[in-house]
C-alpha angles and dihedrals in degrees: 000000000000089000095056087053086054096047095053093044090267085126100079079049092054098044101055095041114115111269122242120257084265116013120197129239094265094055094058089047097047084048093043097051094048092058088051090048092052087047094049087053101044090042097042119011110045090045090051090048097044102253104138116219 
């Protein structure tokens, strides 16, 4: 279920939605990769394809 979210854009959704009281492991890796993700893109791949930022 959580992979589909991500697959239609649901992930930035997901990652700045409040936390639950405990969040799970999971949780913490799912938020966490999508920050390094988000890094990675703005640091690599729109500079490589033009886009400033």
């Amino acid at each position: 279920m959580e992979r589909q979210e991500l697959r239609q854009g649901g992930g930035v959704g997901a990652a700045f939605a409040p936390l639950p009281s405990n969040p799970t492991m999971k949780d913490v890796l799912v938020i966490i990769g999508f920050f390094v993700v988000w890094i990675i893109l703005n640091k690599y791949i729109l500079p490589k394809m033009g886009v400033g930022t």
